[in-house]
C-alpha positions, 0 to 999 in steps of 0.5 A: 192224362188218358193219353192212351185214348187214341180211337178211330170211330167209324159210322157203326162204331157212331151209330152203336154210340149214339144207340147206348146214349138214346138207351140211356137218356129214354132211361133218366127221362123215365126216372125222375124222384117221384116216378121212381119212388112210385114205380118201385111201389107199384112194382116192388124193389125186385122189378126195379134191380132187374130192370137196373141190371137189364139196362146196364148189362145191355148198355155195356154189350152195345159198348163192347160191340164197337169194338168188335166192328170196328178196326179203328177202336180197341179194348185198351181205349175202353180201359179193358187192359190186362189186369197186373198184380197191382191193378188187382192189388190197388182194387182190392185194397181200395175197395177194402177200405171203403166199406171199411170206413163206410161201417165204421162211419155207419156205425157212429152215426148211428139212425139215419132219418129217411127224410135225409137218405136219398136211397131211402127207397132203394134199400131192400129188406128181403132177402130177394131184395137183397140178391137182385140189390147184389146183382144191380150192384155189380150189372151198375159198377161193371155196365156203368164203368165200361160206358161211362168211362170206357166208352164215352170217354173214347168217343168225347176223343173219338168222335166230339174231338175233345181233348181226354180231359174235358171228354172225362168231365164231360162224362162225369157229368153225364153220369152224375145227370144220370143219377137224378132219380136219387134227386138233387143230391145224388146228382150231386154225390154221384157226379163227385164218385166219378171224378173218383172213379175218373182218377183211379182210371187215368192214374192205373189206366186199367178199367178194373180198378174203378169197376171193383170200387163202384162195385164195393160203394153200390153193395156198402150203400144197398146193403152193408149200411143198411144191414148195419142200421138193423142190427144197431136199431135192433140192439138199442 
């Protein structure tokens, strides 16, 4: 499993670690349920997707600079391989079928009650909500897949001297801790979409296949489902 992670991390490549994990931790520790709720009321949906993008585009540069000064670390240890025809077709066809079964899951349920939705609050309604919704949605499933499965896989193998295994879980979990401002059920849900994530890594080994996945579950979960809950309340 991830037997091709085999990186050299210097003090620079350390250091830029270490600089995307303080990054990330000033983050979670900014972002609890309540802090959350209250910042995207004080200052609004479109304010919170920037700063999201921001964060996640950033964190990704910094992951892609320890390639770059560094001799001993190479894109294909962050997964960042030559897409094939397959790699592509695996992508797409994942992808396809998640928001396929998200609508049709969606349209059965019918109402969700915003007591038991933990992206209750993350939901846009306008439409410049909805254009900075897609852009964090693809600065996330692009930012988030380059650092969390990317780069701190490598370094778990790299720098901890963990076997690939446990460095991926050790990653999952930091990605699920990451997500705590969804509460304890997002942690939950979150941590299980990159065991997800994790497999599609380990199994095609190309970084492409889970970013086009948790791309597609960000924009079904901000804005498909919602858009399908309108138009059922709408109808009724």
């Amino acid at each position: 499993m991830l037997d091709w992670i085999d990186p050299t991390f210097h003090a620079t490549e350390v250091i830029l670690t270490v600089l995307v994990i303080a990054v990330l931790t000033v983050t979670v520790l900014r972002a609890s349920p309540d802090r959350m709720r209250a910042r995207i009321a004080a200052g609004g949906l479109v304010t919170a997707f920037r700063r999201s993008a921001a964060t996640n585009t950033l964190t990704a540069l910094i992951a892609l600079e320890t390639v770059l000064v560094g001799p001993g670390l190479t894109l294909t240890d962050l997964g960042l391989r030559p897409v094939t025809l397959g790699d592509a077709a695996i992508a797409l066809t994942l992808s396809a079928a998640a928001a396929g079964t998200a609508a049709v899951l969606t349209v059965r349920a019918g109402p969700i009650d915003p007591d038991d939705d933990p992206l209750a609050f993350l939901r846009p309604t306008t439409p410049l909500e909805r254009r900075w919704a897609a852009a964090g949605a693809v600065a996330a499933g692009t930012g988030e897949e380059i650092v969390f499965r990317g780069l701190f896989i490598a370094a778990g193998v790299g720098v901890l001297g963990l076997p690939a295994w446990a460095a991926a879980v050790l990653s999952a979990l930091l990605f699920g801790l990451g997500h705590r401002y969804q509460g304890l059920r997002g942690v939950v849900a979150t941590t299980g979409a990159a065991v997800v994530f994790t497999v599609l890594y380990a199994l095609t080994g190309n970084l492409l296949v889970p970013i086009a996945l948790h791309i597609t579950v960000d924009l079904v979960s901000l804005l498909l489902v919602p858009m399908l809950l309108a138009r059922r309340a709408a109808a009724s």
